[in-house]
C-alpha positions in Angstrom: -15.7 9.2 5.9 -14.6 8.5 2.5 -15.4 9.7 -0.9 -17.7 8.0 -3.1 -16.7 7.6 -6.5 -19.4 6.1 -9.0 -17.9 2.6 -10.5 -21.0 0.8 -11.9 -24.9 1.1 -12.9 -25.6 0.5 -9.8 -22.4 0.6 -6.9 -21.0 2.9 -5.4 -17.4 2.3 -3.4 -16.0 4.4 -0.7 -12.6 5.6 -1.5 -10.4 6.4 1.6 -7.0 6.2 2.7 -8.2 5.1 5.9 -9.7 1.5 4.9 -8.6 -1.3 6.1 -7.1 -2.6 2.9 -5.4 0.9 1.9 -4.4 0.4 5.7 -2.5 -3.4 4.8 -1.5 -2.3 1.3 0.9 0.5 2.9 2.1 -1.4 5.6 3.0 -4.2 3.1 4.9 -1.5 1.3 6.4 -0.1 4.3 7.7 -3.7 5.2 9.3 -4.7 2.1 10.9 -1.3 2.4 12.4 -1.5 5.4 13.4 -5.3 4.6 15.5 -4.1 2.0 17.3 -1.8 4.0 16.2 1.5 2.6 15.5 4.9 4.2 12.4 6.8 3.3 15.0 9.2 1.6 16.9 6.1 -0.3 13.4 5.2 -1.7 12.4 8.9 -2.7 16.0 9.0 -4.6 15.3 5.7 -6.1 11.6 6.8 -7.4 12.7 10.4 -8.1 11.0 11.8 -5.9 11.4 13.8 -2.5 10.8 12.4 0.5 8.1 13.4 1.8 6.0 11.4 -1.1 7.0 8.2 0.8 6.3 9.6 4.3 2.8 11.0 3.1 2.0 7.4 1.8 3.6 5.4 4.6 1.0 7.7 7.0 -1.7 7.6 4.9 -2.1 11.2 3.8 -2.1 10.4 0.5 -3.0 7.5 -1.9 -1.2 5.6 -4.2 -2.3 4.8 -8.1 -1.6 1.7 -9.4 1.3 3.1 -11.9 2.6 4.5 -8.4 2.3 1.0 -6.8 4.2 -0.2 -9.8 7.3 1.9 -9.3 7.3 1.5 -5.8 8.0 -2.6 -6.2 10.1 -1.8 -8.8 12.8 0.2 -6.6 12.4 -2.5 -3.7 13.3 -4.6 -6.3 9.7 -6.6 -5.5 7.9 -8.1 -8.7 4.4 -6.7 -9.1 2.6 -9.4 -10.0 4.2 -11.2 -7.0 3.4 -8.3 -4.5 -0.2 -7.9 -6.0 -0.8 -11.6 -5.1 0.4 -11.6 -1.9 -1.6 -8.2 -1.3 -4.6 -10.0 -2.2 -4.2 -13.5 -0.2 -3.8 -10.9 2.6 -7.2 -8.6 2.1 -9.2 -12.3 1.3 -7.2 -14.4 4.7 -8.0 -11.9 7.5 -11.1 -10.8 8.8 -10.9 -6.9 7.7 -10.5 -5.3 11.7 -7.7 -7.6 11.9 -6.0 -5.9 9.2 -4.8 -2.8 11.4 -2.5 -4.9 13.4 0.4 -6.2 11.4 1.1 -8.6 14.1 -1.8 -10.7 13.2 -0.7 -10.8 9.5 1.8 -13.4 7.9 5.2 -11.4 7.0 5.6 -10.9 3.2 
C-alpha cells in the first residue's frame, strides 16, 4: 500500500510507485530512453547524476518530482510539454490494469 498524503478539504490520494500510472509514466521514460540510444549510464552522465538514479526509477524504487521529470526530457532531448501530453492521452485512453503491459499501449 501506498502513502496517503492530504491534498484537499476533503481527499485524500494514495501516493505509490507502484500505481498504475507511476507504472506507464516510467515505462514511457524508459522507452524514449532507449529510443535515443542511451545507456542508463549515458543518461546518469547527461543528468549529473550516477547511475543508479536511473536504474532506481526505471524499477520503481524511487519516484520522480516533476522538476526531475523535467530534466529527464530534457537530456532525451523530448519537449515536456510534448511528453506531458502524451503521458496524459495515455493514463485517460486505457483502462488503468491495462496499463502494466506496454504492449497494449500506443508507442510514444
Amino acid at each position: 500500500m501506498g502513502n496517503l498524503y492530504f491534498c484537499g478539504e476533503y481527499h485524500c490520494m494514495r501516493k505509490s510507485i507502484h500505481d498504475d500510472e507511476n507504472v506507464l509514466l516510467v515505462e514511457m521514460l524508459k522507452e524514449a530512453r532507449v529510443k535515443a540510444g542511451l545507456s542508463q549510464q549515458d543518461l546518469a552522465e547527461k543528468l549529473d547524476h550516477y547511475r543508479t538514479f536511473v536504474s532506481k526509477y526505471e524499477a520503481r524504487e524511487r519516484r520522480l518530482d516533476i522538476a526531475e521529470i523535467r530534466k529527464i526530457c530534457r537530456a532525451l532531448d523530448l519537449r515536456f510539454i510534448d511528453f506531458l501530453k502524451s503521458y496524459d492521452i495515455e493514463c485517460d485512453s486505457l483502462p488503468l490494469s491495462l496499463v502494466r503491459d506496454p504492449s497494449l499501449r500506443r508507442r510514444l
